[in-house]
C-alpha positions as CSV (number, residue, x, y, z in Angstrom):
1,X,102.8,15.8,23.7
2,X,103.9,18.4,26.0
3,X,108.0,17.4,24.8
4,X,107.4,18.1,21.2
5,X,105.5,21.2,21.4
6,X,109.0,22.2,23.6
7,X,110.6,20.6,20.9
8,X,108.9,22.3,18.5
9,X,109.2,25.9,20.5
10,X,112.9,25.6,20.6
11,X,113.1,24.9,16.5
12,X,110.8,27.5,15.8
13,X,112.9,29.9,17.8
14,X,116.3,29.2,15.9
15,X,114.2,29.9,12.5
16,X,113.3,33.5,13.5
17,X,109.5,31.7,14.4
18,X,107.3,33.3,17.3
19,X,107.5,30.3,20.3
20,X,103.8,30.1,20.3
21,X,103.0,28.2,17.0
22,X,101.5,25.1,17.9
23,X,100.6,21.7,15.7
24,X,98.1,22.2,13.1
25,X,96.1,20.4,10.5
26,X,97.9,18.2,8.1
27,X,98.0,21.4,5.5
28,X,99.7,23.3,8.0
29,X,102.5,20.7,8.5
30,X,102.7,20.2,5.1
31,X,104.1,24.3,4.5
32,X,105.9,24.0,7.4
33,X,108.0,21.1,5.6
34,X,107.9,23.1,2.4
35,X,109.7,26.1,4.7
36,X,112.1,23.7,6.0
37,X,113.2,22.2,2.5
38,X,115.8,24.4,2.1
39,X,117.5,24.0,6.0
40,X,120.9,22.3,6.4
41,X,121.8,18.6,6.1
42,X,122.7,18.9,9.7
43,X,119.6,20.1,10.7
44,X,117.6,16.8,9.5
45,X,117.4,15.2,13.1
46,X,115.5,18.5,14.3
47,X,113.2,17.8,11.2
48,X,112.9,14.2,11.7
49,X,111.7,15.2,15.3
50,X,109.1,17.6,14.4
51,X,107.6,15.2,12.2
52,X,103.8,14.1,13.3
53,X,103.1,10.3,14.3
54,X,101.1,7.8,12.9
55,X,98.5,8.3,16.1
56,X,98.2,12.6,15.9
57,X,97.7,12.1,12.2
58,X,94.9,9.2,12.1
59,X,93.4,11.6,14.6
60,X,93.7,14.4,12.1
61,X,91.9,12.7,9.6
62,X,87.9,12.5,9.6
63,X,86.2,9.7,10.8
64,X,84.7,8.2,7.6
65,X,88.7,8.4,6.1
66,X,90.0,6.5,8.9
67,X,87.5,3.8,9.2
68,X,88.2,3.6,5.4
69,X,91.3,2.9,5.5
70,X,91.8,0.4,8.1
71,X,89.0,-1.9,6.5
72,X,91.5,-1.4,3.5
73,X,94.0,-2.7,5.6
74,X,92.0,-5.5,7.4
75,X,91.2,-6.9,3.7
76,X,94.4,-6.3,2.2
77,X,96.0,-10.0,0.6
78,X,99.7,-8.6,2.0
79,X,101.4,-10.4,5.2
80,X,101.3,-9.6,8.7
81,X,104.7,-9.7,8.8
82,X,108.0,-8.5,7.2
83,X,108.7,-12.5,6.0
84,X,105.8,-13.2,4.1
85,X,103.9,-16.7,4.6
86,X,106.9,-18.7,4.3
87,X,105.7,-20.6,1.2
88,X,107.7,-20.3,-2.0
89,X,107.5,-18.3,-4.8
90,X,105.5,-19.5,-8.0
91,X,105.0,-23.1,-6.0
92,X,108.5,-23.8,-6.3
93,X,108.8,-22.8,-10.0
94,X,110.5,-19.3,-9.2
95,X,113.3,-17.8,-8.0
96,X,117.1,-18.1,-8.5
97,X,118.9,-21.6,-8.2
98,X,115.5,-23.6,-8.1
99,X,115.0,-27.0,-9.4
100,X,111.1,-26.0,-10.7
101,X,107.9,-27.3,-9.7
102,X,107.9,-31.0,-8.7
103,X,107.1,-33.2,-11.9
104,X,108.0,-30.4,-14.2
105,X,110.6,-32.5,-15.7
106,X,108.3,-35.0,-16.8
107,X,106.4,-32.3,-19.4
108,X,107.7,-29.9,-21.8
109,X,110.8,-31.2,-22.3
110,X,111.2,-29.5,-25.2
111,X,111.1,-25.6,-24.0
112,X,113.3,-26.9,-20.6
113,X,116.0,-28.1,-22.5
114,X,119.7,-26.5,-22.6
115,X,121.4,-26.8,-26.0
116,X,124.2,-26.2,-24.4
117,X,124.1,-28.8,-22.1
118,X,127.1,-31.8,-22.6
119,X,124.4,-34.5,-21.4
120,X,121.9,-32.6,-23.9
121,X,120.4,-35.3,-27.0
122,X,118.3,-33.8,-29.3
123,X,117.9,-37.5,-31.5
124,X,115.8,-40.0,-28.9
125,X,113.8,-37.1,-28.2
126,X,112.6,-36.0,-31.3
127,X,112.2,-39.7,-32.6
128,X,110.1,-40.6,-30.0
129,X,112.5,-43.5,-28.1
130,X,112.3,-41.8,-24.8
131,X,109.4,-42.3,-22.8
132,X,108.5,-41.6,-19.4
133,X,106.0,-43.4,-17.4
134,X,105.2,-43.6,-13.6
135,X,106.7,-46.4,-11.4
136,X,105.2,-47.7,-8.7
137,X,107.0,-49.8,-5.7
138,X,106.1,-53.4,-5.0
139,X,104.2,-52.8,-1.6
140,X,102.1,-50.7,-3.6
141,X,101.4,-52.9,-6.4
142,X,100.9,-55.5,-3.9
143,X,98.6,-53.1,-2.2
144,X,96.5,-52.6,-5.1
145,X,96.4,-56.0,-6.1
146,X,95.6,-57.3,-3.0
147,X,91.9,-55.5,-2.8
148,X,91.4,-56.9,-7.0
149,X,92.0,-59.9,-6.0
150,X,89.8,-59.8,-2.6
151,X,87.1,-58.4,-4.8
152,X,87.2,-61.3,-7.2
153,X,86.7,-64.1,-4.2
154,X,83.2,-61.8,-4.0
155,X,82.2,-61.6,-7.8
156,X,83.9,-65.2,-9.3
157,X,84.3,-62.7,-13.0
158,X,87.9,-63.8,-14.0
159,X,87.5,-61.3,-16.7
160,X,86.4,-58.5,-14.3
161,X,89.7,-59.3,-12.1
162,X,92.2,-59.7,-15.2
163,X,91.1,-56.5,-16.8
164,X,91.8,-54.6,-13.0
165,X,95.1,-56.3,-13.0
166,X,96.0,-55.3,-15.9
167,X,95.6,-51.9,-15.5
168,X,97.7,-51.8,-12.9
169,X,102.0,-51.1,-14.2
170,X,103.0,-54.6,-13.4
171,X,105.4,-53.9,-16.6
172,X,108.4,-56.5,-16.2
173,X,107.0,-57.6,-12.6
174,X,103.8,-59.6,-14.2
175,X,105.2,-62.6,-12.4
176,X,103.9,-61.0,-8.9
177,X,100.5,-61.4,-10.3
178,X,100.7,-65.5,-9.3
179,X,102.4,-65.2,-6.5
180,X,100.0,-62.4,-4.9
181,X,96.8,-64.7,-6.0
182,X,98.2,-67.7,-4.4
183,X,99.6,-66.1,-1.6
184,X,96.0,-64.3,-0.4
185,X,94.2,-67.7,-1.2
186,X,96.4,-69.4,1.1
187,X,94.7,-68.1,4.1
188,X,91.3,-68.1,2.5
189,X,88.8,-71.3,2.7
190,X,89.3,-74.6,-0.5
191,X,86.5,-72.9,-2.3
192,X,88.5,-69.5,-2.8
193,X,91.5,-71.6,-3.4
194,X,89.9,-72.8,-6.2
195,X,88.7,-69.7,-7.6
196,X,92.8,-68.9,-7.6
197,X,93.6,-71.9,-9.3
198,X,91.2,-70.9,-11.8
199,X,92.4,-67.6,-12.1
200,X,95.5,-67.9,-12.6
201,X,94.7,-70.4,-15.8
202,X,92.7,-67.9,-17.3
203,X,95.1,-65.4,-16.9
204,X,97.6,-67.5,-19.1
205,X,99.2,-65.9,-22.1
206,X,96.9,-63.1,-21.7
207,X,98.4,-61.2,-18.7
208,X,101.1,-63.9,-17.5
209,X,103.7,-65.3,-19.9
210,X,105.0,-69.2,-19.1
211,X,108.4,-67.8,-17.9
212,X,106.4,-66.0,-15.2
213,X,104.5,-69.1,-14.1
214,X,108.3,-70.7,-13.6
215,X,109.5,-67.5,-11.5
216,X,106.5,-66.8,-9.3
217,X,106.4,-70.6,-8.1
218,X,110.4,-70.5,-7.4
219,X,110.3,-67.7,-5.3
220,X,107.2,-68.9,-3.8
221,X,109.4,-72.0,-2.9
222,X,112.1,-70.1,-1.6
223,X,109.7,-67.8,0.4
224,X,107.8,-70.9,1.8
225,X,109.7,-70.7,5.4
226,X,108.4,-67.4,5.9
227,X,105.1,-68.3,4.3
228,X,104.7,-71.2,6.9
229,X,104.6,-68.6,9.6
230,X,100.9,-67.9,8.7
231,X,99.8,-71.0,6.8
232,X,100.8,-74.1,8.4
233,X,99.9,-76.1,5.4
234,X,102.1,-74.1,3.2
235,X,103.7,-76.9,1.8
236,X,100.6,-78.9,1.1
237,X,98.6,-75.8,-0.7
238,X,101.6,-74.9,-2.7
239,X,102.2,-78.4,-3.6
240,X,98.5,-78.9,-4.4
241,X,98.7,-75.1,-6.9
242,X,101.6,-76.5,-8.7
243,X,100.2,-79.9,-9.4
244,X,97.0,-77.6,-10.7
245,X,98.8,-75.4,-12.9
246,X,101.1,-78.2,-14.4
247,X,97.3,-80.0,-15.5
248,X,96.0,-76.3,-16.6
249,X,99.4,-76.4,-18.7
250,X,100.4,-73.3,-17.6
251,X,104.0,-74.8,-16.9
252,X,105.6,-77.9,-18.1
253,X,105.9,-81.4,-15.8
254,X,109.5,-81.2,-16.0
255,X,109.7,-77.9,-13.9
256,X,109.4,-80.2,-10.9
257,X,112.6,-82.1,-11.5
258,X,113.9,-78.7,-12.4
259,X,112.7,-77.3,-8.8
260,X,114.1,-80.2,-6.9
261,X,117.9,-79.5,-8.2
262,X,117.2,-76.1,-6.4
263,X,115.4,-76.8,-3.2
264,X,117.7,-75.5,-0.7
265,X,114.5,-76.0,2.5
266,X,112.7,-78.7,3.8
267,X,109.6,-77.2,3.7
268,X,110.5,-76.6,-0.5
269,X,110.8,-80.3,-0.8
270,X,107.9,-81.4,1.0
271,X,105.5,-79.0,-1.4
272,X,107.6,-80.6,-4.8
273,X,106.6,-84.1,-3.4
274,X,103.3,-83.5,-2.9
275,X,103.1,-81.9,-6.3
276,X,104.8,-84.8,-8.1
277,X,102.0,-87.1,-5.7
278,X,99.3,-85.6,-7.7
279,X,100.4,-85.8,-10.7
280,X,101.8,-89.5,-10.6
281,X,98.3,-90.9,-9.4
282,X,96.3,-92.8,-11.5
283,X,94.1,-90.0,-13.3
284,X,95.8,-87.9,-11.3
285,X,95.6,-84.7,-14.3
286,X,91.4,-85.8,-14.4
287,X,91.3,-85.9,-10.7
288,X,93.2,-82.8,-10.0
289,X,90.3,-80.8,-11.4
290,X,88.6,-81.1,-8.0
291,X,92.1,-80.8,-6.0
292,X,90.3,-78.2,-3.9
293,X,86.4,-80.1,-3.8
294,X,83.9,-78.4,-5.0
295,X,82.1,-74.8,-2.9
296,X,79.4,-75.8,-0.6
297,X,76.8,-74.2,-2.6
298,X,77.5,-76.3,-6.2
299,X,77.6,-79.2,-4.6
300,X,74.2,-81.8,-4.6
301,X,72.7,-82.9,-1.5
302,X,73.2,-86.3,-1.9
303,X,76.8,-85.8,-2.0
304,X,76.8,-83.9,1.1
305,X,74.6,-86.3,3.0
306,X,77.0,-89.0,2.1
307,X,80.2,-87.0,3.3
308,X,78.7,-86.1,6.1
309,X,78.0,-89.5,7.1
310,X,81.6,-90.6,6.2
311,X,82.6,-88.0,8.8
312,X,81.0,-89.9,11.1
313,X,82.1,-93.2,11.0
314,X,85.4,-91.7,11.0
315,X,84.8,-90.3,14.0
316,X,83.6,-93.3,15.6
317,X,86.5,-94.8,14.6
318,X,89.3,-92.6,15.8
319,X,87.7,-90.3,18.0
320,X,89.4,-87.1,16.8
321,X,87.9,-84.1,17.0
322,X,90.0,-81.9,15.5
323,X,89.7,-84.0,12.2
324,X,85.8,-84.0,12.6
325,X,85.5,-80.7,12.9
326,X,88.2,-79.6,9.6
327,X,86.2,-81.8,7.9
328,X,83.2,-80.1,8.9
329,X,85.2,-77.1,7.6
330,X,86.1,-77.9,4.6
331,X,82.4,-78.5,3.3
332,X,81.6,-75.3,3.7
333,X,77.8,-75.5,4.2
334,X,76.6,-74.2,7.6
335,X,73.4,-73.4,6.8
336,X,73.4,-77.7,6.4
337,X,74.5,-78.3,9.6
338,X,71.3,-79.4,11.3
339,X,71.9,-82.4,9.0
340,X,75.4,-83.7,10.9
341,X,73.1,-83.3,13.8
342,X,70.4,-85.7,12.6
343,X,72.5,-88.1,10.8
344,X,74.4,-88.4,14.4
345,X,71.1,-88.7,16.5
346,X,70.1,-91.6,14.1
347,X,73.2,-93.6,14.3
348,X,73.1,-93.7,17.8
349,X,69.8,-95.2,17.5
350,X,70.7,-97.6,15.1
351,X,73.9,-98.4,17.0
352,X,72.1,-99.2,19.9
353,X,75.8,-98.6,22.1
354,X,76.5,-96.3,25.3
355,X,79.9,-95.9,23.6
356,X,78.3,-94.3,20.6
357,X,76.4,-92.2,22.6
358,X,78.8,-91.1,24.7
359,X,80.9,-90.1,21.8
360,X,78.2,-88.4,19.6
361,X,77.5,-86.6,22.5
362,X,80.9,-85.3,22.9
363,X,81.3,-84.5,19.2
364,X,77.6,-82.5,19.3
365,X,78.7,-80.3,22.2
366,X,82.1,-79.8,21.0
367,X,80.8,-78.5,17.8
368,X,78.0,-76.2,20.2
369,X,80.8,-74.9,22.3
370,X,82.5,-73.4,19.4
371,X,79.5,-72.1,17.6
372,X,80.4,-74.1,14.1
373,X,76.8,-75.7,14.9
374,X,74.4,-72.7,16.1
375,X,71.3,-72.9,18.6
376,X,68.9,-73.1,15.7
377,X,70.2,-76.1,13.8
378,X,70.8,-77.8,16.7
379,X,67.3,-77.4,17.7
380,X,66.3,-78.2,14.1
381,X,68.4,-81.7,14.0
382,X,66.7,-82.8,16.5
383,X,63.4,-82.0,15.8
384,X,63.5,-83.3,12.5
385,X,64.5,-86.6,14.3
386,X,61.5,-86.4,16.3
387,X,59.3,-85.7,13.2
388,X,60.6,-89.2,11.6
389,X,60.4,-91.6,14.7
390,X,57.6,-93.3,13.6
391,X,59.1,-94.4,10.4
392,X,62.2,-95.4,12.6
393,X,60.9,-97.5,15.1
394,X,59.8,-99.8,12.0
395,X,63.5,-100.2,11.5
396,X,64.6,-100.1,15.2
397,X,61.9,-100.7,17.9
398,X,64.0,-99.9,20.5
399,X,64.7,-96.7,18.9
400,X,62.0,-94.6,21.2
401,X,64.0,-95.7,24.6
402,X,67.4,-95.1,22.8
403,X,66.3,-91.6,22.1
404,X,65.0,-90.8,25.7
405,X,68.1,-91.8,27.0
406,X,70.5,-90.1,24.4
407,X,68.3,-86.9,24.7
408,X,68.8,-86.8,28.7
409,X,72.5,-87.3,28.2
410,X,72.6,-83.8,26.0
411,X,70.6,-82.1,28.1
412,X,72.8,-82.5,31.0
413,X,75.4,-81.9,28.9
414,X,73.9,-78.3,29.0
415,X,73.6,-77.4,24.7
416,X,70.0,-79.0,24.3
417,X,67.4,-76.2,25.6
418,X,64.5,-77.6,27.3
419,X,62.3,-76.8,25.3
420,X,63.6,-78.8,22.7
421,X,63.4,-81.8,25.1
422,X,59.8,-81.1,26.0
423,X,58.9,-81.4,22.3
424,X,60.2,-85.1,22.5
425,X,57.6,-87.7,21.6
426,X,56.2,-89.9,24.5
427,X,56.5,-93.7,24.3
428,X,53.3,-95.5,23.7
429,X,52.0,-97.3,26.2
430,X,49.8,-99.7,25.0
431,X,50.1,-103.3,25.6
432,X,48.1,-106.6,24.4
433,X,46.1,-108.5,26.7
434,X,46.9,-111.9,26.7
435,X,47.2,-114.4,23.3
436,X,43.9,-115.6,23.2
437,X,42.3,-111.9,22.9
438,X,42.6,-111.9,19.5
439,X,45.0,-108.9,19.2
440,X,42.8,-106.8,21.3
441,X,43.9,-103.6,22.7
442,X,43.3,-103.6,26.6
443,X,41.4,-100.0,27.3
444,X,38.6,-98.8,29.6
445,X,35.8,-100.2,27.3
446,X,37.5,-104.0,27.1
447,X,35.4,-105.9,29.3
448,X,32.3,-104.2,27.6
449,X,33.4,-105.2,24.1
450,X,34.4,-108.4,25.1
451,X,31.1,-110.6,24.2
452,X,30.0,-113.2,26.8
């Protein structure tokens, strides 16, 4: 402060001033500019000196004016800085050498349009032959196609799932429609395999032309190395989806002959023969209806008692159990499994055979250890054995023993609880006296019933 009051001494001095005017009020300044309007152009930096700063001239103003204006300033929509916010002008749309807002050139062709363009066509346009439409990539079809298709395993409504599909811009790629159905129910279970199959039938003509039945299954041929990598029985499911699609008459029986001239894999020729197996058996067209089996939940209980029971005499037979349990698998019923469990217990009581009960035993803790058959229908299996002894020892009297022993062998096994074993029944003790008793029951009354 103290510099430009010299400052301002000194200039006041040169004017013809008295050295002892001091700063004033704002009005004050102000006539002292007015005086000075009429100075030289080399007396400017003098001026530009005495001028009063942003601080001494806030403090000049009253207090309501100043806290006024810098709430003005605190709301104010300008930037902070000198640059702005960095975004563009107009969203893109303004400014010199700009290409317009993204998507622009997709509306309003008409007011965009140079006339004096060279590349400019005025006829397409006007008559309508141009039209512009959204493309989407083949991950994101696949993408969206992949949760429709998911959705329909849930619901079973081919109607539902072809409408979704078709909403989708498949255009001139409707033959990914196939491949993607098959190539999700690949790693699904038979029953959602079948639901495929009988999707991609209803789907015929309607959303998928022939020609796109005959390109999805040859790239699915050609794709089968990689498809391997996931499915191990690639071969076998494609083979079994062609067979099924040639009985649905969605292609022709000569595309196999027609395939086989272009197998260039193994794995290609493997799926054609299995195909061409099908369809050569006797009935094969009739039988390939149930090529998949029929969902654990249609099917009647008869027919799963009796499959069951085929499973295991199998089982006896070649002692696999990796066949035992896929076959397991494939029924799809584990709310039925306490049934395996009592059809088991009761052939080793018919079979009256350590070697059966050795291997049912095997096969019962196999199938515990890997929680296809769970602690309750187990438990169940056996109880509903022990429920029906009576009317089994009629067939097989030796049946009660069998079942003490066999029950003793799972429990040290370690998957039968004990107090499944406690629930056992006890063998009956009673015995006949002798042959002349008359069929009397020895007791602790005999000798008094016994007249003299």
């Amino acid at each position: 402060m103290d510099k430009e009051i010299e400052v301002d001494s000194a200039h006041a001095e040169m004017n013809g001033a008295s050295p002892d005017v001091s700063l004033g009020p704002k009005s004050e300044l102000s006539k002292s500019e007015e005086n000075l309007s009429s100075a030289p152009v080399d007396n400017r930096l003098k001026k530009k000196a005495r001028r009063a700063s942003k601080q001494s001239s806030r403090e000049a103003l009253p207090t309501a004016q100043v806290v006024e204006s810098t709430r003005r300033w605190k709301n104010t929509r300008r930037s902070r800085n000198k640059y702005g916010r960095g975004m563009p002008k107009k969203g893109g749309a303004g400014g010199k050498g700009v290409w317009g807002k993204p998507g622009s050139e997709l509306f309003d062709m008409g007011e965009d349009l140079d006339m004096n363009d060279p590349n400019y066509e005025s006829d397409p346009l006007e008559n309508g032959d141009v039209e512009f439409t959204a493309i989407i990539p083949d991950d994101e079809l696949r993408k969206l196609g992949e949760s429709i298709i998911l959705e329909y395993f849930e619901h079973g409504d081919t109607r539902e799932a072809e409408l979704a599909l078709s909403e989708l811009n498949f255009k001139t790629k409707t033959h990914l429609i196939p491949m993607l159905v098959i190539e999700i129910a690949m790693d699904h279970k038979p029953s959602h395999r079948e639901m495929a199959s009988v999707l991609i039938s209803d789907m015929y003509t309607h959303l998928v032309k022939p020609k796109d039945y005959v390109t999805a299954f040859d790239k699915l041929l050609k794709n089968l190395p990689d498809l391997i990598l996931d499915t191990p029985d690639a071969p076998v499911a494609l083979g079994n989806f062609l067979a099924r699609a040639i009985a649905d008459d969605c292609l022709p029986p000569k595309v196999i002959e027609m395939y086989k001239a272009k197998a260039d894999s193994q794995h290609a020729v493997d799926a054609l023969v299995r195909a061409d197996t099908l369809l050569s058996m006797k009935h094969g067209l009739v039988r390939l209806d149930n090529v998949w089996g029929v969902g654990g939940g249609l099917r009647p209980v008869k027919y799963l008692i009796r499959q069951i029971h085929l499973l295991l005499e199998e089982y006896i037979s070649s002692q696999d159990l990796k066949e035992a349990t896929r076959c397991l698998f494939e029924l799809e019923v584990p709310h039925f499994h306490h049934e395996l469990v009592y059809e088991a217990i009761v052939m080793v009581l018919e079979a009256i055979n350590n070697h059966v009960e050795e291997k049912m035993c095997k096969l019962l803790k196999s199938l515990s250890d890997a929680i296809i058959i769970t602690p309750d229908m187990m438990e169940r299996g056996f109880i509903r054995v022990f429920d029906d002894m009576p009317d089994i020892i009629l067939d097989v009297p030796l049946a009660s023993t069998v079942l003490e022993r066999f029950v003793e062998r799972c429990q040290k096994a370690g998957f039968l609880p004990d107090h499944v074993v406690r629930r056992m029944p006890t063998r009956s003790r009673k015995r006949f006296v002798s042959e002349g008793d008359g069929g009397l029951i020895k007791d602790n009354n005999y000798h008094s019933r016994v007249p003299l």
